[in-house]
N, C-alpha and C positions, 0 to 999 in steps of 0.2 A: 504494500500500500504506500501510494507517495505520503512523503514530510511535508508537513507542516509547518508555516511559520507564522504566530499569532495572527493566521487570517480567519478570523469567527467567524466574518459577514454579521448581517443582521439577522439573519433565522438562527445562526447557530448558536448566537449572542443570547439569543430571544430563546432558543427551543434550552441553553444552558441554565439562564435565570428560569424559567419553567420550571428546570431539573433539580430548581432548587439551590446550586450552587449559589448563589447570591441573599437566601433567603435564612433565619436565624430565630435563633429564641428561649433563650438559658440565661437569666438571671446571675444566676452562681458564677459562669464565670468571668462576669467581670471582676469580682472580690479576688479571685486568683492572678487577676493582671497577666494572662498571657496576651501576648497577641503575636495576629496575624502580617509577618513578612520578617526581617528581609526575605532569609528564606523559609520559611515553613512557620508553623504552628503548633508552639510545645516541641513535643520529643518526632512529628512528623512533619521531613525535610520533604520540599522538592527536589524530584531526582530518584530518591529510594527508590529500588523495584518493591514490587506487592510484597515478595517474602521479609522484606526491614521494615516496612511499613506494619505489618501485622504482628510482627515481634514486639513493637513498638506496646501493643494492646490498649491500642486509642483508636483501630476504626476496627466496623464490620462490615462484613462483603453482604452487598444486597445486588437484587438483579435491575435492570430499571431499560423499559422497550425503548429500542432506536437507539441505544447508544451505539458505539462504532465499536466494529468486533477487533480492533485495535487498544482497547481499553476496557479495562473492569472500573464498575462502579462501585462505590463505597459510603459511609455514615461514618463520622467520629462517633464515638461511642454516647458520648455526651448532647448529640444533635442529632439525635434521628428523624430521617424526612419521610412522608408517607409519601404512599402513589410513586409516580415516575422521578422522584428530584433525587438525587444524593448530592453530599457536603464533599466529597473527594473522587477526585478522576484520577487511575495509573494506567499509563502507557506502558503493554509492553514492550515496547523499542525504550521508551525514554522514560521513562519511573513517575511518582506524583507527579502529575501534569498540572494538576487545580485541586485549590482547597478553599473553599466556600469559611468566612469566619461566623464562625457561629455564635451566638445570644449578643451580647453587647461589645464585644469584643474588638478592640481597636486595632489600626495600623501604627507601627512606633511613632510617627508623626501627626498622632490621635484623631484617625480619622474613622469613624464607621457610621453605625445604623444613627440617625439623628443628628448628623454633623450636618451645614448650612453647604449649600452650592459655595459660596463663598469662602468656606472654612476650606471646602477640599482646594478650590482654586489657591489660596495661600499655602497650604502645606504641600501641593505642587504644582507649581511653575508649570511645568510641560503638560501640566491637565488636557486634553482635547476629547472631542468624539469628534468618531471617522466612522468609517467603513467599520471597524472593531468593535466599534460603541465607545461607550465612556471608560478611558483607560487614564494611566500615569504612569511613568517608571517607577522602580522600586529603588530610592534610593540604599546601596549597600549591594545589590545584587543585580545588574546587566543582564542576566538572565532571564529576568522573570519582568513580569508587569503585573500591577494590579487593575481589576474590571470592576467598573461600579454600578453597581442595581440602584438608580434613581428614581426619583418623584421629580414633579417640577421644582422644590426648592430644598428637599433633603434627599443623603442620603440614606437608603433604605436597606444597603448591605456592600460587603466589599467581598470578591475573590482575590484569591492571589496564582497567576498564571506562569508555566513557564511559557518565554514566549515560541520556543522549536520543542513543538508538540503535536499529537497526530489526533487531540481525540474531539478535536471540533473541528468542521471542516469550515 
């Protein structure tokens, strides 16, 4: 199957946040203060293949229609999505490809669920929506990029992508 390079498009962008990657809802942790990026979340990096990732015992493998037979889909343990959405994408060519942050959980440069249009435009600079949708670099890590699930003035969730990955076309 051809490589990928963070080209979502907008269905795939759209059929991802669907998938729940972008969607959240766990109180607790934001008291723990993890968050989401440079790279990974907690003890799960992007990159790990499925078998480090599951050693890790922070996600479980769920099944979820129309994902790309390129990648298994996944639930942090602490975020589980009904119906078609999970919190974690792994490539098997490229390892966690997407990790969805889950409940209130911010980006180092505190950005998540209920942050202002404005707040994300300041914490980054290189903010845009493209053809991707609404992206940012991930400052610390060239690899990766973060995708934002917006409302008209907040927003509503953040992934964090690598950006050469196969499981959004």
């Amino acid at each position: 199957m051809k490589n990928h390079t963070l080209n979502l498009g907008r269905s795939a962008l759209a059929a991802a946040l669907a998938g729940g990657i972008m969607l959240a809802g766990t109180p607790a942790l934001a008291e723990q203060k993890l968050l989401l990026g440079p790279t990974g979340y907690g003890s799960v990096k992007l990159g790990m293949t499925a078998a480090q990732a599951r050693a890790t015992g922070k996600i479980v493998r769920k099944s979820v229609r129309n994902s790309l037979p390129t990648c298994t889909t996944w639930d942090l343990k602490e975020q589980r999505y009904g119906n078609d959405r999970a919190g974690v994408f792994i490539s098997k060519r490229h390892g966690v490809a997407a990790i969805a942050a889950p409940g209130n959980v911010r980006t180092p440069q505190g950005i998540g669920r209920g942050s202002t249009i404005a707040q994300l435009r300041r914490a980054y600079p290189d903010f845009r929506i493209n053809a991707d949708g609404p992206i940012a670099s991930v400052p610390g890590n060239r690899r990766a990029t973060f995708v934002f699930h917006l409302s008209k003035t907040k927003v509503l969730g953040v992934g964090l992508f690598l950006k050469k990955q196969d499981c959004f076309k």
